[in-house]
C-alpha positions in Angstrom: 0.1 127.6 43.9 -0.2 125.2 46.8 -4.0 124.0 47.6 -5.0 123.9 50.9 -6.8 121.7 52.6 -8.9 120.4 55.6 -6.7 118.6 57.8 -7.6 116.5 61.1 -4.8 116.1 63.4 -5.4 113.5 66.7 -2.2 114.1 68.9 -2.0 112.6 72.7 -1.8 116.3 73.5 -0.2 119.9 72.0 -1.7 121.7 75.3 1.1 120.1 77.5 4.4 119.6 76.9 5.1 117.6 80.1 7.1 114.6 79.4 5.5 115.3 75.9 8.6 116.6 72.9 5.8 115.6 70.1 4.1 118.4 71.3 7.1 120.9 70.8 7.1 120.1 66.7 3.5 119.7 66.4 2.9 123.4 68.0 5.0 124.8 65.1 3.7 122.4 62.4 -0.2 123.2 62.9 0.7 127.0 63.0 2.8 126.3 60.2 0.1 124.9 58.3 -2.8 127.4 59.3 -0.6 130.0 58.1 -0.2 128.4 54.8 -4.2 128.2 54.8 -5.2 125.2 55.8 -7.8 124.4 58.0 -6.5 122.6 61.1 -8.7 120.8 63.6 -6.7 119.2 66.7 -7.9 116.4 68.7 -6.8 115.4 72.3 -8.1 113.9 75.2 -9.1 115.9 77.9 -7.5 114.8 80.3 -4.1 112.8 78.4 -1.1 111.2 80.7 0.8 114.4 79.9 -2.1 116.7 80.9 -2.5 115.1 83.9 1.2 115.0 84.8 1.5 118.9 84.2 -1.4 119.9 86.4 0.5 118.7 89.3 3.4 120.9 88.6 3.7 124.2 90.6 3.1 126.1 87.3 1.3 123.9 85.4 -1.5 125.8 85.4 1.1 128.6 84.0 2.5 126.4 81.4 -0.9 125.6 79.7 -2.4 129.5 80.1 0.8 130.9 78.2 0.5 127.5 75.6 -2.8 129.5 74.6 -2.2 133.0 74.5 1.1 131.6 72.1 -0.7 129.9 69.8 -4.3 131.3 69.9 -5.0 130.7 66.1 -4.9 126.8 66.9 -8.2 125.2 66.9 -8.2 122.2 70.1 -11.0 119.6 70.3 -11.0 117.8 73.6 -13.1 114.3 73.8 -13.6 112.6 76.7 -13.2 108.8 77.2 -16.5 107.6 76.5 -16.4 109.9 72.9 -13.3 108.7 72.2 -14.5 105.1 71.2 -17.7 106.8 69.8 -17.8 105.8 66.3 -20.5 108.6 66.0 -18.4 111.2 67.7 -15.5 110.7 65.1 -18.0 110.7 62.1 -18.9 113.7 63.2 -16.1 115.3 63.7 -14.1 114.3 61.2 -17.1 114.3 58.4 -15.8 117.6 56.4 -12.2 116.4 56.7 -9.4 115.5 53.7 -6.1 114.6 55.7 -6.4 112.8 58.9 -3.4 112.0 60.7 -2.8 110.0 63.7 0.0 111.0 65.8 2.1 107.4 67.5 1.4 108.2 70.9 -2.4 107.2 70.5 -4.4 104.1 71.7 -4.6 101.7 69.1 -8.4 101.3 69.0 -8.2 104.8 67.5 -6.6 103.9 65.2 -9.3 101.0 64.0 -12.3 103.7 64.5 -10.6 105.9 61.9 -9.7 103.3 59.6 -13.7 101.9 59.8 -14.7 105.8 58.9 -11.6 106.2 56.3 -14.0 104.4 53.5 -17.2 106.1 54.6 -15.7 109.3 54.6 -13.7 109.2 52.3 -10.4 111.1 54.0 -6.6 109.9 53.6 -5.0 108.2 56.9 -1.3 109.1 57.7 0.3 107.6 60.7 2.6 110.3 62.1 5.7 108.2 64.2 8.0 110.6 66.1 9.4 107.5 68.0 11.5 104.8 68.2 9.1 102.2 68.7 8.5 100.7 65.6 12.0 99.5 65.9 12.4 98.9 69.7 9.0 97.5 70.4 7.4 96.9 66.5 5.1 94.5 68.0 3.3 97.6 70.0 3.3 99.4 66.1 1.7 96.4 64.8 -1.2 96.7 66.9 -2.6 100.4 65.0 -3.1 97.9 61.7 -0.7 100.8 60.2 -1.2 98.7 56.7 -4.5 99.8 56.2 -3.5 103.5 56.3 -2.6 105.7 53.5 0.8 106.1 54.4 3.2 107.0 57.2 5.4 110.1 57.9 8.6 109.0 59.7 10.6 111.6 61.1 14.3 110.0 60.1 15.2 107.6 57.3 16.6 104.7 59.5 13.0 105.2 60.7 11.2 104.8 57.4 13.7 102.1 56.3 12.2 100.0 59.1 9.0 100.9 58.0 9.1 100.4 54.3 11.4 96.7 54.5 10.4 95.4 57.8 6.8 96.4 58.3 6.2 96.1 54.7 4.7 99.5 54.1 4.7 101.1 50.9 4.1 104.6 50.8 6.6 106.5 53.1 7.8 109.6 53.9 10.7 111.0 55.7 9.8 113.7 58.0 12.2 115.3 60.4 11.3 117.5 63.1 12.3 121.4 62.9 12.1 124.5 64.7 9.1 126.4 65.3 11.0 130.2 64.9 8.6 132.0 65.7 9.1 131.1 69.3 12.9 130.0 69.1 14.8 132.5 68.1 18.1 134.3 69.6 17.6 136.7 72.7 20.5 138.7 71.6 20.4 141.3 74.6 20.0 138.3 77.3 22.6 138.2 79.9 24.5 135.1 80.6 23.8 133.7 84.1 25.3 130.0 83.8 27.9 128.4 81.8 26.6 125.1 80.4 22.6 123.8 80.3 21.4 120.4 79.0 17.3 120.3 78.6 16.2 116.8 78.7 14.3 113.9 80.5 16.5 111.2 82.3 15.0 108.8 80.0 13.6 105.6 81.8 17.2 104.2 81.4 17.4 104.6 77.9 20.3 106.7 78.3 21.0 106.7 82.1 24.6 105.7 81.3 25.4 108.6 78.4 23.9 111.5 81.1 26.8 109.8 83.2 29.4 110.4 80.8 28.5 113.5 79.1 27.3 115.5 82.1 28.0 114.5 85.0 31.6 113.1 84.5 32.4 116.5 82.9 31.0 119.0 85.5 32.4 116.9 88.6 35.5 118.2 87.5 34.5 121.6 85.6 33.9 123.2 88.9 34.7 126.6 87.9 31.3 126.7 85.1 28.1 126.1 86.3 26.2 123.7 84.9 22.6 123.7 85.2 19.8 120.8 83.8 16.4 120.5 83.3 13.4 118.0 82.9 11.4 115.4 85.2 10.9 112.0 85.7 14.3 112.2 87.8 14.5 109.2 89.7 16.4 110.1 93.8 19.3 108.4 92.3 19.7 110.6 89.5 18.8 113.7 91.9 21.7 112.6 94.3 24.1 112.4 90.8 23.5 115.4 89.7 24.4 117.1 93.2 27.0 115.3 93.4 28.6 116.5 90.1 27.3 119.7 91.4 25.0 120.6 88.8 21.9 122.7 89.5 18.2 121.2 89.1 15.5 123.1 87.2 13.0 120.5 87.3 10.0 120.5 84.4 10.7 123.3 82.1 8.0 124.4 79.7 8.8 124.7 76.6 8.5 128.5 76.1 10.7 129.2 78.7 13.3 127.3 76.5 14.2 130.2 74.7 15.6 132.2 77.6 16.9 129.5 79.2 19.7 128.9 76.3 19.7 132.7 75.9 21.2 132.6 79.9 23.8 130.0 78.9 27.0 130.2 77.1 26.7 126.7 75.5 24.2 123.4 75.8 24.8 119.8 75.0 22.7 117.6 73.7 22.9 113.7 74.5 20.7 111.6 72.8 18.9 108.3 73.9 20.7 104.6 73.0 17.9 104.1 70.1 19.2 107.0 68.4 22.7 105.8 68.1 22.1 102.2 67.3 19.4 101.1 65.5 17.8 104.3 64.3 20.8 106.5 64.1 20.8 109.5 62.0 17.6 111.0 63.9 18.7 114.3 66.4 15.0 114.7 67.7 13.3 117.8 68.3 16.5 119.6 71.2 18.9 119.6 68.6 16.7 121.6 66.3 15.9 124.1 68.5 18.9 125.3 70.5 20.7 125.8 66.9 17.6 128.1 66.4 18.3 129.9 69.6 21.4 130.4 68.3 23.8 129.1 70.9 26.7 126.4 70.4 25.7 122.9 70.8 28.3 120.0 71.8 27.1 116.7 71.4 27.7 113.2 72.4 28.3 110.4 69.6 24.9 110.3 66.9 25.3 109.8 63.0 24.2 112.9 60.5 23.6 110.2 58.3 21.5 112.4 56.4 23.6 115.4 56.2 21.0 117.6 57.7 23.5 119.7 59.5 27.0 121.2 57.9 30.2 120.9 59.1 30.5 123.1 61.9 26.9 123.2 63.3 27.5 120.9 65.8 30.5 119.7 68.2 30.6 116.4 68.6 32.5 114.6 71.1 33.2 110.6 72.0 34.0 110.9 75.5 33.6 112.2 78.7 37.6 113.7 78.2 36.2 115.1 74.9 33.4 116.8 76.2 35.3 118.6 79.2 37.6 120.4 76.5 35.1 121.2 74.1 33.2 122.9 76.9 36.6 124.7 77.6 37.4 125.8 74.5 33.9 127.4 73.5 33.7 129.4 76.7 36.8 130.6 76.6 37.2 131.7 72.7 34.1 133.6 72.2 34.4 134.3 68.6 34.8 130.6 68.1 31.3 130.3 70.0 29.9 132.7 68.4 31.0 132.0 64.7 29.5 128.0 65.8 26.1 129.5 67.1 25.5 131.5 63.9 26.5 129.0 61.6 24.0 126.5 63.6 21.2 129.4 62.9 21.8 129.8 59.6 21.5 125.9 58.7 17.8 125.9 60.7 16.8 128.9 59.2 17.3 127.5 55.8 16.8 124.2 56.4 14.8 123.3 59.1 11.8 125.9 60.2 8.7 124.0 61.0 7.6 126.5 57.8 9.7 124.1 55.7 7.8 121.0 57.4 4.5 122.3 56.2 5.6 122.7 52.7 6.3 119.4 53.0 3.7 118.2 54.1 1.4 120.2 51.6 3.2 118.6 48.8 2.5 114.9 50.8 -1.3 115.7 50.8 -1.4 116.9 47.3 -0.1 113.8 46.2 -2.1 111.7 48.0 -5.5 113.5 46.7 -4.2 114.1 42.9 
């Protein structure tokens, strides 16, 4: 039987998910792993970027009362700025704890407090990357010392490639995302209000172009479906685009109300930033997960299953802007073929790739660490 363990997790923040898609898979894992019996602490700033952001949302204030009353089991530590270079403050926090793991989107300095108490202590360090950093911008990874950890989680193997031959770390792990079911699931009895919705950031140019060519080009001349889309950090330009292909704004969208949005729609798409078709291919990030666990068909622009997570079937992919228009065709118009595509997709996360399965995995990680 698996033991469990006291586990110390210092994310830039689970609370909100504004901006924020670590917080999506991190929700699911910690649950995951409480249920399994661990004992989770989770440590955030007060007041993070992604906090702050939220809170001047129209329902931010929403967003983060429903984050508690879905996930009340979780146990949040907040610390303020002047704790969170307290040497003290972490001593005493993390004094009872076997597995500390630092999430990427930290300060670096955090990670040089934990490595000072990592030999006093006497806990394991894991470095937890959900990002494309270490290959777009290793110089920023450099700065966490990530040598002196323990080990790194790295949640695609392009990912831990880079880690393991050009960072020179030894011990590392492939870690995908998953889906947390127990809030992404299928709403069977929804009724379908829209034809096509895409959930995602615009992406600080990182994938300006592909939103171009796999959404807008599409609806401009899909006019009969309605398309809808939602996210921030929409610059005018890409405002004035999207009314222009005549696709419907949502603006932020928490992440529980995810769920019911892809229950309204007959299909989504998913279009992933440049990094994960390049350099780190292979890696569908945390959208692709879920939607397949809502259960409804996903068409995707160009990324490589170079790890065979998903079967034949789960997922249409397309090359083009051409492409994409008659894939959206097809799938709303032959229902069964929808349908047989959504389930299929469903049955894959569900045996695959439930955040349940992540913290299986990541029991088995910390049991080899401590053996």
């Amino acid at each position: 039987m698996p033991h469990s363990f006291r586990i110390a997790y210092l994310v830039h923040s689970i609370r909100s998910d504004w901006n924020n898609g670590n917080a999506h898979f991190l929700r699911g894992l910690t649950r995951s792993l409480s249920a399994m019996g661990h004992d989770i602490k989770i440590f955030e700033h007060c007041s993070s970027w992604s906090v702050h952001n939220l809170s001047k949302e129209p329902h931010g204030a929403d967003s983060m009362s429903r984050f508690k009353k879905t996930y009340p089991e979780l146990r949040i530590f907040t610390y303020s700025d002047e704790q969170s270079h307290s040497l003290s403050f972490w001593s005493d926090a993390l004094e009872d704890r076997q597995i500390v793991l630092l999430h990427e989107w930290n300060p670096p300095e955090l990670a040089d407090i934990l490595v000072s108490l990592r030999s006093t202590i006497g806990f394991r360090l894991l470095f937890h990357d959900t990002h494309h950093r270490a290959s777009s911008s290793p110089k920023q990874i450099r700065t966490f010392g990530i040598d002196r950890f323990d080990g790194v989680l790295a949640f695609g193997d392009a990912l831990r490639r880079i880690y393991r031959d050009q960072l020179g770390i030894r011990r590392v792990w492939t870690f995908h995302e998953a889906a947390d079911t127990t809030v992404f699931r299928p709403l069977p009895h929804a009724e379908k209000t829209f034809d096509v919705a895409w959930v995602g950031n615009w992406g600080d140019g990182e994938r300006s172009d592909e939103i171009c060519e796999f959404l807008l080009r599409p609806a401009m001349t899909l006019r009969e479906y309605s398309f809808r889309t939602f996210g921030v950090r929409y610059p005018p330009s890409g405002l004035a685009a999207l009314h222009c292909a005549g696709v419907r704004y949502g603006g932020y969208l928490p992440n529980l109300d995810a769920p019911s949005t892809y229950a309204a729609a007959r299909l989504t798409v998913h279009i992933p930033r440049q990094q994960y078709t390049t350099a780190i291919h292979g890696i569908p990030t945390i959208r692709v997960f879920e939607a397949m666990a809502c259960g409804i068909p996903l068409i995707s622009a160009p990324w490589d299953d170079m790890e065979h997570l998903f079967r034949e079937g789960d997922i249409v992919f397309v090359n083009n802007a051409g492409e994409m228009k008659r894939a959206i065709r097809e799938l709303i118009s032959d229902r069964q073929a929808a349908e047989h595509q959504a389930l299929q997709g469903l049955e894959t996360i569900l045996a695959r790739h439930t955040c349940a399965h992540r913290g299986q995995q990541l029991t088995s990680i910390c049991e080899e660490l401590l053996q």
